[in-house]
C-alpha positions in Angstrom: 9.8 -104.3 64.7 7.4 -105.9 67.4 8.3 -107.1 70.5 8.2 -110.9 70.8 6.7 -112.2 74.6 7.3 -115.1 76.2 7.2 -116.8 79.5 10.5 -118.1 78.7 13.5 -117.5 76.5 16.2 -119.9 76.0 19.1 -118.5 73.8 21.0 -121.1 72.4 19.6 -124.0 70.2 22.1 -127.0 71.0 21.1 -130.2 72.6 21.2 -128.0 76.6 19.2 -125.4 75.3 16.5 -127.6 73.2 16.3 -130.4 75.6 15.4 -127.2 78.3 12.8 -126.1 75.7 11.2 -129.5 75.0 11.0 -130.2 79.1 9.2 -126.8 79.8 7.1 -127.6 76.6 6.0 -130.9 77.9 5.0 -128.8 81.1 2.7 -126.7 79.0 5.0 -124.2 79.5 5.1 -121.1 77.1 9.0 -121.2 75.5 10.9 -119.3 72.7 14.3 -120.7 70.8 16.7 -117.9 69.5 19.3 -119.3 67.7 21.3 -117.7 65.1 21.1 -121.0 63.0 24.3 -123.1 61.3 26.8 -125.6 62.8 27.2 -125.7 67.0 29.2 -128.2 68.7 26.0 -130.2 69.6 25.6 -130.6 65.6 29.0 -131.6 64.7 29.4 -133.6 68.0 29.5 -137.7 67.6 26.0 -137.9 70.0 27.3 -140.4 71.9 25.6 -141.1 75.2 28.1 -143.2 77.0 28.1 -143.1 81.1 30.5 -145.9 81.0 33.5 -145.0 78.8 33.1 -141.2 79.7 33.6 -142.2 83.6 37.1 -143.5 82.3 38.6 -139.8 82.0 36.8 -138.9 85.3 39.6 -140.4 87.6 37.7 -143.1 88.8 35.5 -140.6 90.0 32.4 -142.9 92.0 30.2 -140.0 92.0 30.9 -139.0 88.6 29.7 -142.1 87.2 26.9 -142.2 89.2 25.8 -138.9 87.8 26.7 -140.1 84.3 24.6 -143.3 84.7 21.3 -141.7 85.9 21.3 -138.6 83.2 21.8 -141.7 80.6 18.9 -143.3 82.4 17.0 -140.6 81.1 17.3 -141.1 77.5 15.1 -144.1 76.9 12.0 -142.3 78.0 13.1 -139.2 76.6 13.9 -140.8 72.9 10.3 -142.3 73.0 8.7 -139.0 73.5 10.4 -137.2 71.2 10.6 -139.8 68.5 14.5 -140.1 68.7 16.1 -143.4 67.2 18.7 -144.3 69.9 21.4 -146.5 68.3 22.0 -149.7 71.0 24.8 -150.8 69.6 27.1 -151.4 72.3 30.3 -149.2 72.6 33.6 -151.2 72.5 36.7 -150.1 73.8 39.8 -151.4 72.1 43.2 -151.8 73.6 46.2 -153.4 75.3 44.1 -152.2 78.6 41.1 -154.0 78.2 40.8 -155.8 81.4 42.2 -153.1 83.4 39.4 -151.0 81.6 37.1 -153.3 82.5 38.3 -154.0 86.2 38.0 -149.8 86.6 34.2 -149.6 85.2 33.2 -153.0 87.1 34.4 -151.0 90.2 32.3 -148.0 89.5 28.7 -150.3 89.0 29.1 -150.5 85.4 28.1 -153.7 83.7 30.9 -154.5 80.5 31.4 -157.0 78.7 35.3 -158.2 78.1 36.6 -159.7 75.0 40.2 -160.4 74.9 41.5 -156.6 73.7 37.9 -155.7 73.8 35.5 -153.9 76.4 31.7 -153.9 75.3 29.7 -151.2 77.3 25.7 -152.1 76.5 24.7 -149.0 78.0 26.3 -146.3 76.2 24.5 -145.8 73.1 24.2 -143.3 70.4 21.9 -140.6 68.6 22.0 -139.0 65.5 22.9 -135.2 66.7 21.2 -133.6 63.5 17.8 -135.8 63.4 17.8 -135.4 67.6 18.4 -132.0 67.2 15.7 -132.0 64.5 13.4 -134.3 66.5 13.2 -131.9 69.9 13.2 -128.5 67.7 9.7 -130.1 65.9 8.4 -130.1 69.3 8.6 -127.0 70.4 5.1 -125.2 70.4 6.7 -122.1 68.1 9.3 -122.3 65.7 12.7 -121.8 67.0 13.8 -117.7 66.3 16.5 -117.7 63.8 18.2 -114.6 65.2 21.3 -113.5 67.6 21.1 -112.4 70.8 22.9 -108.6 71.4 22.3 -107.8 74.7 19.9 -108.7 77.7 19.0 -107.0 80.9 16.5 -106.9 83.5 13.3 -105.1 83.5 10.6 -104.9 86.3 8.9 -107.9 84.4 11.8 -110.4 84.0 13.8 -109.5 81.1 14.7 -107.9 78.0 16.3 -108.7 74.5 17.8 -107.3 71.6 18.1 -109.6 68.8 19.0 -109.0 65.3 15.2 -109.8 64.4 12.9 -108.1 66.8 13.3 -107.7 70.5 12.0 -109.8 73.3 10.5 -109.8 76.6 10.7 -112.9 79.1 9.7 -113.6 82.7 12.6 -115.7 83.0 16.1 -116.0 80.7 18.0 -119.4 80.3 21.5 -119.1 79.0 22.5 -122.6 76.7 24.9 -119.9 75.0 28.2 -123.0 75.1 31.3 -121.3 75.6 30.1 -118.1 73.9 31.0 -114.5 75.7 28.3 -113.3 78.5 25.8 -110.8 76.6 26.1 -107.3 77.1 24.0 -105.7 80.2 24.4 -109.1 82.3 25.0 -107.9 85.7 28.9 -108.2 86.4 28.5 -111.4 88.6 26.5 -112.9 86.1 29.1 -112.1 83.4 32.0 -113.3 85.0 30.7 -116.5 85.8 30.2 -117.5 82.2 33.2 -115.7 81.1 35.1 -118.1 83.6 33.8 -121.3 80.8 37.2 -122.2 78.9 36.5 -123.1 75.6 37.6 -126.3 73.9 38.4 -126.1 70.2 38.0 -130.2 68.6 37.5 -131.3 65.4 35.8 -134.3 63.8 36.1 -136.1 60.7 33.5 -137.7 58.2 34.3 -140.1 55.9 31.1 -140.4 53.6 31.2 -144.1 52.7 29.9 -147.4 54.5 33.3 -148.7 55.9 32.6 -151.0 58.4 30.4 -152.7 60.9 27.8 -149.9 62.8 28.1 -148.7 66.4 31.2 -147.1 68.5 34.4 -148.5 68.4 37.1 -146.2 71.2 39.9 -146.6 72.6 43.2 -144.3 74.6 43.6 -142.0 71.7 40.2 -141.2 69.8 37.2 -143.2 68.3 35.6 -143.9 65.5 31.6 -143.8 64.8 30.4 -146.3 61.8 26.8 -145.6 60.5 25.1 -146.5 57.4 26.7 -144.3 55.0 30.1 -142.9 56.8 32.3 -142.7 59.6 33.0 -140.2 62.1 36.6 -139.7 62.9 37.7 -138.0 66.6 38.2 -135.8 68.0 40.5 -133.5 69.4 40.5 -131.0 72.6 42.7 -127.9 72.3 41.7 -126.4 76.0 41.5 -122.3 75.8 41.6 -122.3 71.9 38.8 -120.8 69.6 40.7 -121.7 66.5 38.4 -124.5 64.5 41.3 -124.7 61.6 42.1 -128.5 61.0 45.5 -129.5 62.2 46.5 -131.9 59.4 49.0 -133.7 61.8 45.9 -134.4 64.3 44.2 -135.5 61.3 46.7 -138.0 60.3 46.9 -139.6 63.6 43.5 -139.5 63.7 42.5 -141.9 60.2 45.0 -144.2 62.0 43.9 -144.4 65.2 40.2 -145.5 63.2 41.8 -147.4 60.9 43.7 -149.2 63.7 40.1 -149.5 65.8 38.7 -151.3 63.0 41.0 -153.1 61.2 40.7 -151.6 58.3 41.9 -149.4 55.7 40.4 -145.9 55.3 40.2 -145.3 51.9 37.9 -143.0 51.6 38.7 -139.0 51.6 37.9 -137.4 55.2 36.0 -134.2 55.4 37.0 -131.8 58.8 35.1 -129.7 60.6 35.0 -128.5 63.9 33.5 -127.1 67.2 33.7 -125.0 70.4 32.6 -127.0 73.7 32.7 -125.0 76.9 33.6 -126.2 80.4 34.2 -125.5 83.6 36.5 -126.2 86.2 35.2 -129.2 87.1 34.1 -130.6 83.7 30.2 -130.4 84.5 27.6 -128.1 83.4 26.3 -125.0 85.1 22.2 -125.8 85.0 20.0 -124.3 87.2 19.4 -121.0 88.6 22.1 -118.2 88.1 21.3 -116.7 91.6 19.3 -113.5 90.1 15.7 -113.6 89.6 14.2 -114.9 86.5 18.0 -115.8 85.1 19.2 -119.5 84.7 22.1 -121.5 82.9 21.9 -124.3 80.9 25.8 -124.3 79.9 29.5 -125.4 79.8 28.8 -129.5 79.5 32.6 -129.6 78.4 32.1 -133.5 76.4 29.0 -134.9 77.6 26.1 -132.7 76.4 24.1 -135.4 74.6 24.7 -137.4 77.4 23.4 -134.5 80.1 20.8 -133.2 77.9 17.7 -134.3 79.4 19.2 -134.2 82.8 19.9 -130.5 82.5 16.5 -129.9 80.9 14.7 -131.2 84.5 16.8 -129.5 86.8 16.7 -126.1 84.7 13.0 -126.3 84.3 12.2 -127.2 88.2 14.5 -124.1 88.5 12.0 -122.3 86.6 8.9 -123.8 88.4 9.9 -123.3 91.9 10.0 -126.9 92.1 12.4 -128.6 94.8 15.8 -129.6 93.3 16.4 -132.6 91.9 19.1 -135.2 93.6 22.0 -134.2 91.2 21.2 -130.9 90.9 23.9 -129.8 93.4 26.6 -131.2 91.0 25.2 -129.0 88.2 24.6 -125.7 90.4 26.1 -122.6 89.0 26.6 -121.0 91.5 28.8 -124.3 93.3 32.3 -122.9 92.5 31.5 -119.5 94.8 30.0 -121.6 97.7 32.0 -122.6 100.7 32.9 -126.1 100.7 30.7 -128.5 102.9 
């Protein structure tokens, strides 16, 4: 088989690794997708972008949401580009807590929206994860490389791969790989930084009937998404588990917790499926430069990939260009977790 060249290689095809490849595209930059094709957790995720509600299980964290609120600040422009329909329905959280909801993201610079047991978010908002994922793979200047990955090292020219279609030669790597195991010939300090990620087994549920009024209902125990033709039911996080079978228990208190969001009966059979998130220690993404030449992560966003997409994709690709990093790419820096603090 031929040897595919590139200037850059991106293995992975989720929303990290695509929204890398459609930022280097827009730079005129020459990029390759592998991907070994089927369901990843970006495609079975909910797609919700929601800086607000996602700050909740941060700990009150002021930085956090800061961080959270400028990557969603992205997605506007980013949708436009790329011809993504962003759903502005606003989020509501539902509970006894509401105001003390509220009071916490008022105090973190979030503007919401309080309704008795309710708490509207206007900014967190929603894609479709198939049609985005869809949307930024059409712009890529190549179709993406339905193949897997075996092994990758480094060569005097940048690097090497073996896939299961032809191999391929890059001047620089990126690694949007989720919580998968580090390839084989990664130098060791390379490996065990990704083979530090824990994965996350959840699952999701679809409903595939119109039940309800469109947009994001959440509250303390899971959420439910209403669209035009179905709901989406979630989700769990099983921390260290690869294991995507459905718990039917989870999936019982599940339907309730969206039937009790709602108001309304589920009557409708629910379909389960399920994915493998990766995160680290700290809950954010590795993105940027893996601290060997040519080699850079795009990995590990734990819950909040479509949120961090297009936020990874610039600090990855000013990685790439030499550029000077980005004001929250010291959050995202791989290498953060070996670095002395201060």
């Amino acid at each position: 088989m031929a040897e595919l060249s590139s200037d850059i290689v991106i293995v992975g095809a989720g929303v990290l690794g695509l929204c890398v490849a459609v930022e280097l595209a827009g730079r005129g930059r020459d990029v390759c997708v592998i991907d070994p094709g089927g369901a990843n957790a970006s495609s079975v995720a909910a797609g919700m972008i929601a800086p607000a509600f996602e700050s909740l299980s941060a700990e009150g964290d002021p930085d956090r949401a800061a961080l959270f609120r400028d990557a969603a600040a992205l997605w506007p422009d980013t949708a436009r580009r790329l011809g993504i329909a962003l759903d502005t329905t606003p989020a509501i959280w539902r509970g006894a807590e509401a105001p003390a909801v509220a009071a916490r993201l008022r105090a973190l610079g979030f503007d919401v929206h309080q309704h008795a047991d309710r708490v509207e978010a206007p900014g967190d908002v929603r894609v479709d994860p198939a049609l985005a994922l869809a949307a930024m793979a059409a712009r890529l200047p190549r179709p993406v490389l339905s193949a897997r990955a075996l092994d990758g090292r480094a060569t005097d020219q940048g690097w090497a791969l073996t896939t299961t279609a032809s191999p391929v030669a890059a001047r620089h790597l990126v690694l949007a790989t989720g919580a998968a195991a580090a390839l084989p010939g990664l130098p060791p300090d390379v490996a065990a930084l990704i083979d530090a990620i824990e994965p996350i087994a959840g699952q999701i549920g679809r409903a595939l009937h119109p039940l309800g009024p469109q947009g994001v209902r959440r509250g303390p125990d899971g959420y439910v998404v209403t669209t035009r033709d179905h709901w989406l039911i979630g989700a769990t996080m099983v921390a260290g588990s690869r294991d995507l079978t459905p718990d039917p228990d989870q999936s019982r208190r599940l339907e309730a917790v969206a039937e009790r969001l709602l108001d309304q009966t589920l009557d409708s059979p629910v379909s389960w499926t399920g994915g493998i998130r990766g995160s680290t220690a700290d809950g954010l993404p590795l993105a940027g430069p893996a601290g060997v030449p040519g080699l850079h992560f795009a990995l590990a966003p734990r819950r909040n990939g479509w949120l961090l997409g297009p936020l990874v994709g610039r600090i990855v690709a000013d990685g790439i260009e030499g550029r000077p990093p980005a004001a929250r790419a010291a959050a995202l820096d791989p290498l953060r977790f070996s670095r002395p603090a201060g």
